[in-house]
SEDREN-15766 format. One record per residue: residue number from 1; x, z, y of N, C-alpha, C in turn. Coordinates in nm, 3 decimals, m for minus. Example, Ala and Ser with C-alpha at 12.3 -4.5 7.8 and 13.67 -1.06 7.14 Angstrom:
<pts>
1_1.319_0.780_m0.569_1.230_0.780_m0.450_1.320_0.780_m0.330
2_1.285_0.708_m0.225_1.367_0.714_m0.106_1.290_0.787_0.003
</pts>
This chain:
<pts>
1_m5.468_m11.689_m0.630_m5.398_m11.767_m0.529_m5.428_m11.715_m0.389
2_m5.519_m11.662_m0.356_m5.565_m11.618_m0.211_m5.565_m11.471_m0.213
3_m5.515_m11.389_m0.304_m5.435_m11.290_m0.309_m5.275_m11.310_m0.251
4_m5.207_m11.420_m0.334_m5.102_m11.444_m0.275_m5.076_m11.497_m0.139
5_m5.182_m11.587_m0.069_m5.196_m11.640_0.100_m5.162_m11.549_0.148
6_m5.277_m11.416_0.133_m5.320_m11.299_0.236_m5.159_m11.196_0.218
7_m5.139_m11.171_0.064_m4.995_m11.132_0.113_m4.891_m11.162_0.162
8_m4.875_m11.307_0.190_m4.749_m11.407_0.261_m4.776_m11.391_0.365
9_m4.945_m11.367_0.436_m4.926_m11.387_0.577_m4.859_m11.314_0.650
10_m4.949_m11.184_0.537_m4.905_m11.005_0.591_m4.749_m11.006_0.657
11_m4.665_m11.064_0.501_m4.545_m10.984_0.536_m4.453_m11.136_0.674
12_m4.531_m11.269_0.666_m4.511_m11.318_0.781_m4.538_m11.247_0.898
13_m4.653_m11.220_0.922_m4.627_m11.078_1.024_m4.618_m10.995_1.090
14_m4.550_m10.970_0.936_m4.464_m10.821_1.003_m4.359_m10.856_1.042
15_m4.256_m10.985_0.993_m4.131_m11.009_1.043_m4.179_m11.085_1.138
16_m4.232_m11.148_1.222_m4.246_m11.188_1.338_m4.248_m11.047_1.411
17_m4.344_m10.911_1.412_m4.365_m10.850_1.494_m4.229_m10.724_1.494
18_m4.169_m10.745_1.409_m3.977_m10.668_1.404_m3.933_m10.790_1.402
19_m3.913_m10.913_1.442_m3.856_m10.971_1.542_m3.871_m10.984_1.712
20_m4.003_m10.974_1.718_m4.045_m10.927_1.848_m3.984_m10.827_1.963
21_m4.005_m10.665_1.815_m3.976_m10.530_1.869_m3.831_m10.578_1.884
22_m3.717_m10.602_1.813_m3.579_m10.622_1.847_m3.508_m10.730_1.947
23_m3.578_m10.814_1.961_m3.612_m10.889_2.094_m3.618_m10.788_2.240
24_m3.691_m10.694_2.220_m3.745_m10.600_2.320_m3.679_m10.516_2.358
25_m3.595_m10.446_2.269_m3.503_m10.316_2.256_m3.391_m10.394_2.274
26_m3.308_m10.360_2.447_m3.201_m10.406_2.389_m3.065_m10.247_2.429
27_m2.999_m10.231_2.428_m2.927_m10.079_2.426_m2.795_m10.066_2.449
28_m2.728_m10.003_2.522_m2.559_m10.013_2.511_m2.494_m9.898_2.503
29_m2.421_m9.879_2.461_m2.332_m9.733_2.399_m2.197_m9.787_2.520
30_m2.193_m9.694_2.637_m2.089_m9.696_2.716_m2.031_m9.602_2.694
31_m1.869_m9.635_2.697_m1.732_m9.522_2.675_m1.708_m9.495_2.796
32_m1.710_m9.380_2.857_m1.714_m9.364_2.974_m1.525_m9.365_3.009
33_m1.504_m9.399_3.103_m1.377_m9.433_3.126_m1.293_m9.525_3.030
34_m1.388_m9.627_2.982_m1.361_m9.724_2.945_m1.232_m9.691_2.829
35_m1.121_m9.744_2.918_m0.944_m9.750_2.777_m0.922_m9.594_2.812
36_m0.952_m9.552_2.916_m0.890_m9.433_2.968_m0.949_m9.312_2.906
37_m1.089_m9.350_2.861_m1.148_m9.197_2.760_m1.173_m9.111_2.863
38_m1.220_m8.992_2.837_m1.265_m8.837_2.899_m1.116_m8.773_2.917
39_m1.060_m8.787_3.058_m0.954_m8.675_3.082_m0.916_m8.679_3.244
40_m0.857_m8.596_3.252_m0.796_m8.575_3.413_m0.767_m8.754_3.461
41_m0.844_m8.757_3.605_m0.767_m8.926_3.626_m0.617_m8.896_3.669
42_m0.561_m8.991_3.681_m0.415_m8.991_3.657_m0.420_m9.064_3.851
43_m0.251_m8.996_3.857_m0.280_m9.030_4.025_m0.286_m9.177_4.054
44_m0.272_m9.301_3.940_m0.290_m9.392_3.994_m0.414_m9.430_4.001
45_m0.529_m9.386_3.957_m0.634_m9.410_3.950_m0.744_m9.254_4.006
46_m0.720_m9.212_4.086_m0.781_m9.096_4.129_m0.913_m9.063_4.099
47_m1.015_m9.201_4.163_m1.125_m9.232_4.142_m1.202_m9.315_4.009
48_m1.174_m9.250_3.896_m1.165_m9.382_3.789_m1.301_m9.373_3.763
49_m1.430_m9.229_3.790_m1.500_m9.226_3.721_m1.645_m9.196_3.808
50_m1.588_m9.234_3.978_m1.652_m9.296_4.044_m1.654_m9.441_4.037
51_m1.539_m9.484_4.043_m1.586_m9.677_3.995_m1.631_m9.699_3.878
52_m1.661_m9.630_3.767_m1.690_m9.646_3.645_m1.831_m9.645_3.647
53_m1.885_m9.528_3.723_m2.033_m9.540_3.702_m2.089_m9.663_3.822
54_m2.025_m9.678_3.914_m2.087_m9.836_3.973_m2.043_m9.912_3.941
55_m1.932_m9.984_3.816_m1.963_m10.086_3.712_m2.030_m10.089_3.633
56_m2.134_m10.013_3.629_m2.233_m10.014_3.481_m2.342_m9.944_3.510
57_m2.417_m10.015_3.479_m2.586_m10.014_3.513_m2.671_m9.933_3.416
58_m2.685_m9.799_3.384_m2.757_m9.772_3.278_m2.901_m9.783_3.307
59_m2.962_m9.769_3.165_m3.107_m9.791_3.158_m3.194_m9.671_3.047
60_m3.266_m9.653_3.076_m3.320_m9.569_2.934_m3.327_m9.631_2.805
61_m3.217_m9.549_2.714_m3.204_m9.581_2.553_m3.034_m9.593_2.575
62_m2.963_m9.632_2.664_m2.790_m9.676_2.708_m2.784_m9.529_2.619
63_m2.625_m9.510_2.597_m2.597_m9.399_2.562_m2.478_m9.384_2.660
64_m2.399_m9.297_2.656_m2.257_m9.240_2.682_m2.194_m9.183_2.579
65_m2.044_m9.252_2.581_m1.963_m9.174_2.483_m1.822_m9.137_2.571
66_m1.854_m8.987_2.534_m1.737_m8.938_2.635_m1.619_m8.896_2.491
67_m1.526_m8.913_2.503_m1.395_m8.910_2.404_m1.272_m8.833_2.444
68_m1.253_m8.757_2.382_m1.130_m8.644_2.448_m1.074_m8.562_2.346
69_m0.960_m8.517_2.359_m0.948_m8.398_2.266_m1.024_m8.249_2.288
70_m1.085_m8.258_2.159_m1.164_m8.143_2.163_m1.101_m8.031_2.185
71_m0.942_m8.039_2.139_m0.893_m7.818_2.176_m0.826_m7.843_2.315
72_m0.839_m7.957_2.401_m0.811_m7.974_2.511_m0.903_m7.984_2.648
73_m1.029_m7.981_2.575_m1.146_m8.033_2.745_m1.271_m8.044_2.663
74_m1.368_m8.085_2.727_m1.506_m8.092_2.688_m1.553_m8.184_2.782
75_m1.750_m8.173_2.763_m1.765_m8.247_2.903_m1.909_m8.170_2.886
76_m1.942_m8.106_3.003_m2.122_m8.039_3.086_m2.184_m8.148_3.172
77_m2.331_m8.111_3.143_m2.405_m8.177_3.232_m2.474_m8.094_3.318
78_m2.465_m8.064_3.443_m2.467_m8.002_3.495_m2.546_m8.062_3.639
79_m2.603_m7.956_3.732_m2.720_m7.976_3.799_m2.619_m8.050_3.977
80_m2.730_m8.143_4.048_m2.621_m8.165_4.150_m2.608_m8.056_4.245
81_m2.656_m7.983_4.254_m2.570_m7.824_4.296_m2.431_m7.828_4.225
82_m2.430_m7.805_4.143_m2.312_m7.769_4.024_m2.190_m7.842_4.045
83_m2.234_m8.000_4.042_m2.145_m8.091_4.078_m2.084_m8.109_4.136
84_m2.094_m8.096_4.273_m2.101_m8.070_4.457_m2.020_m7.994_4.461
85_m2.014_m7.843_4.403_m1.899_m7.730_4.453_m1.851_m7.699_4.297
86_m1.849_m7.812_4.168_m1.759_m7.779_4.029_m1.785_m7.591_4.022
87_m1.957_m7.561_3.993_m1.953_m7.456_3.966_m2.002_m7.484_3.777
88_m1.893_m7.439_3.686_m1.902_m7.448_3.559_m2.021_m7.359_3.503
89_m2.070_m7.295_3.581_m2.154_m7.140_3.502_m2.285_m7.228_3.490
90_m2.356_m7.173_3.397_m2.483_m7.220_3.320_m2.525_m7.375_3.329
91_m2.474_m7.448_3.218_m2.443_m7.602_3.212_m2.614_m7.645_3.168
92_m2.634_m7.722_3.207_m2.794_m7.788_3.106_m2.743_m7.824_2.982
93_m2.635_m7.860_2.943_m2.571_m7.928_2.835_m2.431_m7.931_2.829
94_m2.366_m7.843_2.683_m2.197_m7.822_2.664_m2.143_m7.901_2.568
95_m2.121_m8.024_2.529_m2.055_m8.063_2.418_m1.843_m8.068_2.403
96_m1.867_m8.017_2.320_m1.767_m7.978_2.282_m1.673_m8.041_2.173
97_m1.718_m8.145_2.091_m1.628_m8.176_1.947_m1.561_m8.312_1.991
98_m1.551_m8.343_2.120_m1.428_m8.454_2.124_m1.478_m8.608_2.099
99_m1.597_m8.611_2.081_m1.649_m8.749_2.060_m1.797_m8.717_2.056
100_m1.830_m8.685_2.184_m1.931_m8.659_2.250_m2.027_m8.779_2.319
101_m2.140_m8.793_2.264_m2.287_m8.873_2.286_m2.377_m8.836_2.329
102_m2.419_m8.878_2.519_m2.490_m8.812_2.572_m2.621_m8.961_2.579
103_m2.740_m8.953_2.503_m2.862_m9.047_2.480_m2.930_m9.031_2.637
104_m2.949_m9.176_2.717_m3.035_m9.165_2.805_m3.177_m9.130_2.824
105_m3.243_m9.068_2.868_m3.402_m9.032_2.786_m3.456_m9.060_2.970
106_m3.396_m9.024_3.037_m3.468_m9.039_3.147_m3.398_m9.080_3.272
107_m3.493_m9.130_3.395_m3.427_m9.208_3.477_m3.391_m9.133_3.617
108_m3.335_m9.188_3.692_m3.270_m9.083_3.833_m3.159_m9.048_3.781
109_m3.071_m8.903_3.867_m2.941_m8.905_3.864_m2.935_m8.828_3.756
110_m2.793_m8.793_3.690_m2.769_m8.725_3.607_m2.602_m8.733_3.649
111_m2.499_m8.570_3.664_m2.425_m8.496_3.636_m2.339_m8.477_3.523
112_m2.255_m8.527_3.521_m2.152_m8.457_3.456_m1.982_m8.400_3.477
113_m1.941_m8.295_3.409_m1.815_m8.294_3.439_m1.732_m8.207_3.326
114_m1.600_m8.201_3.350_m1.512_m8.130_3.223_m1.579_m7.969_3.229
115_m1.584_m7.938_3.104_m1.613_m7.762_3.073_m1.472_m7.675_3.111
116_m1.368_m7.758_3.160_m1.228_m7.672_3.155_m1.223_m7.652_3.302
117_m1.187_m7.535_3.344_m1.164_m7.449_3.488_m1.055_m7.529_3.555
118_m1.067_m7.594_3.647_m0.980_m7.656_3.728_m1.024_m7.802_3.730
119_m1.065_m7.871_3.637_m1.075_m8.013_3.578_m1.187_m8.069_3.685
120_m1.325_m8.029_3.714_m1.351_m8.082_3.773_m1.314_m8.086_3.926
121_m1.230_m8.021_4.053_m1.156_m8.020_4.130_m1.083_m8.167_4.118
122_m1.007_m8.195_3.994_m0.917_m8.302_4.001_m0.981_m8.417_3.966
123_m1.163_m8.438_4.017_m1.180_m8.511_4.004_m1.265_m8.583_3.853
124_m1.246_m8.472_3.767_m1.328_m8.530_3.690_m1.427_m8.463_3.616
125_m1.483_m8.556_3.699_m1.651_m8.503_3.669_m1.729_m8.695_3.713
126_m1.867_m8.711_3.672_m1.900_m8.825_3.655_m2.072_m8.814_3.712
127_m2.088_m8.862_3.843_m2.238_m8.896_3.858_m2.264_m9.035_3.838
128_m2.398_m9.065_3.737_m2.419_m9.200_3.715_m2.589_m9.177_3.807
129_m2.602_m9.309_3.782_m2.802_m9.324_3.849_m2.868_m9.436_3.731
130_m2.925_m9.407_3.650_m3.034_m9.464_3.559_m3.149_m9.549_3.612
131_m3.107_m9.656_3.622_m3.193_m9.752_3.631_m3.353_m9.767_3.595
132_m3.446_m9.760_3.632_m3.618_m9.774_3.625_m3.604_m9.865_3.561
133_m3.752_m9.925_3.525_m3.770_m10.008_3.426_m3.787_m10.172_3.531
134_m3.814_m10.104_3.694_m3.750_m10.257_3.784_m3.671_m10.329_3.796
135_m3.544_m10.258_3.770_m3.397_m10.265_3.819_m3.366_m10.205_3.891
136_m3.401_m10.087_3.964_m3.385_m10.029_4.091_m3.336_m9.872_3.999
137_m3.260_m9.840_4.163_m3.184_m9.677_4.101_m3.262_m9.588_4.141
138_m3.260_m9.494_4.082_m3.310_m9.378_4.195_m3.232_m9.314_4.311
139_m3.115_m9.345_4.269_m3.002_m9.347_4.385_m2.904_m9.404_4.412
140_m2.828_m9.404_4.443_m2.675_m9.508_4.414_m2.579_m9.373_4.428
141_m2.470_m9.363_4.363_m2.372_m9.240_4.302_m2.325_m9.230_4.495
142_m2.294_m9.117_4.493_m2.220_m9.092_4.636_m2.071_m9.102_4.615
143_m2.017_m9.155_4.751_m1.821_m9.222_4.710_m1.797_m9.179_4.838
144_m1.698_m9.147_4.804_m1.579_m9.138_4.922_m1.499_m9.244_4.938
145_m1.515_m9.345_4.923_m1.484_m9.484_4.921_m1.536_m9.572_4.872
146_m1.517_m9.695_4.956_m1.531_m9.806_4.871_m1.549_m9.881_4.708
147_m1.573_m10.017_4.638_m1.554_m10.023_4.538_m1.398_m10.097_4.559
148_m1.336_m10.126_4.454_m1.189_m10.263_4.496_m1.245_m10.371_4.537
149_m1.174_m10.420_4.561_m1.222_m10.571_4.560_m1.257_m10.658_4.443
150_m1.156_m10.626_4.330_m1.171_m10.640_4.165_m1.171_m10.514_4.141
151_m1.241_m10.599_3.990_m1.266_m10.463_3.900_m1.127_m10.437_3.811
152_m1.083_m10.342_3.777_m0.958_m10.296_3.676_m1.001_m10.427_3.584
153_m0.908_m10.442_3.567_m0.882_m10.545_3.417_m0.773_m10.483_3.280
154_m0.797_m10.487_3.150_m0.717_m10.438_3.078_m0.673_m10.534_2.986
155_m0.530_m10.549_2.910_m0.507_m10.653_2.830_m0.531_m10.567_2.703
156_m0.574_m10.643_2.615_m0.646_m10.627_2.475_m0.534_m10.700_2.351
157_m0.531_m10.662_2.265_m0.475_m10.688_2.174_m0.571_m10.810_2.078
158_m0.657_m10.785_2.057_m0.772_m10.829_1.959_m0.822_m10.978_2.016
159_m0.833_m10.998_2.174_m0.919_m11.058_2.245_m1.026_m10.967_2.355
160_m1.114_m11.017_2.422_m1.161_m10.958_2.511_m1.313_m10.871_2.492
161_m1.299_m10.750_2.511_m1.399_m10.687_2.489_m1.569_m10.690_2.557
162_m1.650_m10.695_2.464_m1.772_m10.790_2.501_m1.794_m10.697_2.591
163_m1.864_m10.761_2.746_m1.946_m10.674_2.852_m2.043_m10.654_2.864
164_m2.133_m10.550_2.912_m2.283_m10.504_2.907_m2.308_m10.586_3.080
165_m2.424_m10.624_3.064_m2.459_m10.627_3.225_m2.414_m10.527_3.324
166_m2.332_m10.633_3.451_m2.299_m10.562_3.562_m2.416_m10.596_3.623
167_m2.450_m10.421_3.716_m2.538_m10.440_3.809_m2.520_m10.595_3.924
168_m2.346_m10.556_3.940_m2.310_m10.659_4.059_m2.288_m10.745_4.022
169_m2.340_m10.816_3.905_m2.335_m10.985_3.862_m2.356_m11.074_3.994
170_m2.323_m11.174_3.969_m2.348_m11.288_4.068_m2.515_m11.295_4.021
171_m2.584_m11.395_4.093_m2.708_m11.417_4.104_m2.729_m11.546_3.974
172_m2.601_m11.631_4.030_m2.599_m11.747_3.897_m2.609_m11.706_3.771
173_m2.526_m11.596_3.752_m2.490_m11.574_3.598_m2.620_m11.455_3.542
174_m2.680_m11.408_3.642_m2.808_m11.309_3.575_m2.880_m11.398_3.616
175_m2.915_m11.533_3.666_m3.027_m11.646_3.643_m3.019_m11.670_3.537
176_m2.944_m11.692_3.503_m2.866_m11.818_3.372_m2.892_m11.700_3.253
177_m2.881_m11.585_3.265_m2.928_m11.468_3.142_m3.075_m11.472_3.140
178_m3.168_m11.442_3.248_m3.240_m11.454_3.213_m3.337_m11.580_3.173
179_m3.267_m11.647_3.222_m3.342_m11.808_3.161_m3.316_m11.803_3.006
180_m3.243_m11.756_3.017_m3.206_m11.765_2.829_m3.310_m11.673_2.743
181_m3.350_m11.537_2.814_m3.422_m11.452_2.715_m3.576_m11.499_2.746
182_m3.618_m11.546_2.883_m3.723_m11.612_2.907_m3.771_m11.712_2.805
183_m3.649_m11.826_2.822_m3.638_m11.920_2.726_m3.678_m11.869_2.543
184_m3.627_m11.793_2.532_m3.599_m11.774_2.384_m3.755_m11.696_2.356
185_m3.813_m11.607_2.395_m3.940_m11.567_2.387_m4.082_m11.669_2.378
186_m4.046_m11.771_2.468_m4.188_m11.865_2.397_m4.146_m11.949_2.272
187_m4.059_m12.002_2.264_m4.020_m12.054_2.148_m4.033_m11.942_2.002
188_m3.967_m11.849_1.976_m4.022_m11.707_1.916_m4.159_m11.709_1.873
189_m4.287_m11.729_1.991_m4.379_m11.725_2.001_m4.445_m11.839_1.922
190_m4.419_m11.940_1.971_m4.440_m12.080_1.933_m4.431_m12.071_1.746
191_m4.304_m12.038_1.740_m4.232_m12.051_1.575_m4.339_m11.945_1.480
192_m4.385_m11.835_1.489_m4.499_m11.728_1.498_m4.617_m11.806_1.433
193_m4.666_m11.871_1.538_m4.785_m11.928_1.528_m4.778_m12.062_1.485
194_m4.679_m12.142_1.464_m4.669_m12.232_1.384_m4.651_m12.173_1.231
195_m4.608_m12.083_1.189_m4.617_m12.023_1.077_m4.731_m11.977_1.039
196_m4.835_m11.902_1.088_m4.950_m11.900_1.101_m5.039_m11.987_1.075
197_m5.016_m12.088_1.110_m5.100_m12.233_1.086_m5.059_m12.330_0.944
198_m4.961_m12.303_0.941_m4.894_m12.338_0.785_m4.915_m12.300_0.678
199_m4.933_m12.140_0.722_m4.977_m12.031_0.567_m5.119_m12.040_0.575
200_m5.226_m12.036_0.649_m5.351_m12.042_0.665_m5.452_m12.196_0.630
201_m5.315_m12.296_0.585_m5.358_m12.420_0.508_m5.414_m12.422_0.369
</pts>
């Protein structure tokens, strides 16, 4: 019988402490240009991929998914020299197969733009800034303008597509988030160690 305690507690836990870790980890896979995908911006939207990276806040673990036709474009990551005067020659990084996943590993700026000769000129190419583990950037993307006043809105077929934290949330609505994960962590805690005290009867 106290063979069986000591193994109930064990695997109690372990699922408390991989409930914990997934609690902790949280991650977002951004499509970069959102409905619009990886391609030349179109003249109604010139700037699509300067407002794109100041709607969205990355963090280390976020990913990027850049989407394009592969026998049509690519996308490099490339140094901010590179960026600055769209010089394509010796990329840090070439992906090429059209459904391209660039993993955040580290924080400050990071570069990107099309592998096709002319493409970045018209604009597309993409500086984002990776968020510290404060909330703070290491930079804020450089613009030649403004943000809108609104953000693009798109109609959906399905219903509305779930959003990752905007940096530029109101103050109410990232109170009200974090009261919730605040909230939800001692209780977690609580439920843990009330289990603990139950199996150890």
């Amino acid at each position: 019988m106290a063979i069986l305690e000591s193994f109930l507690r064990f695997r109690f836990l372990q699922h408390v402490v991989i409930l914990l870790q997934i609690h902790s980890v949280i991650c977002y896979q951004y499509k970069v240009g959102d409905l619009d995908s990886w391609g030349l911006p179109t003249s109604e939207n010139p700037k699509i991929y300067m407002y794109w990276s100041k709607y969205h806040s990355l963090q280390i673990g976020d990913s990027l998914m850049f989407l394009y036709p592969p026998s049509q474009d690519s996308v490099i990551q490339v140094t901010k020299e590179s960026y600055n005067s769209c010089n394509l020659k010796n990329p840090i990084l070439s992906m090429k197969d059209g459904n391209s996943v660039f993993n955040i590993t580290t924080y400050g700026d990071l570069f990107f733009t099309s592998g096709v000769a002319g493409h970045c000129e018209k604009n597309q190419k993409l500086h984002i800034s990776v968020l510290s583990g404060n909330g703070s950037s290491a930079s804020a993307p450089s613009s030649d303008g403004a943000l809108p006043e609104i953000s693009p809105s798109y109609p959906t077929v399905f219903g509305g597509i779930p959003a990752a934290p905007m940096a530029n949330s109101s103050s109410s609505s990232s109170s009200s988030s974090l009261s919730t994960k605040i909230s939800f962590f001692p209780a977690l805690v609580a439920a843990a160690f009330a289990g603990l005290l139950i199996l150890s009867q």
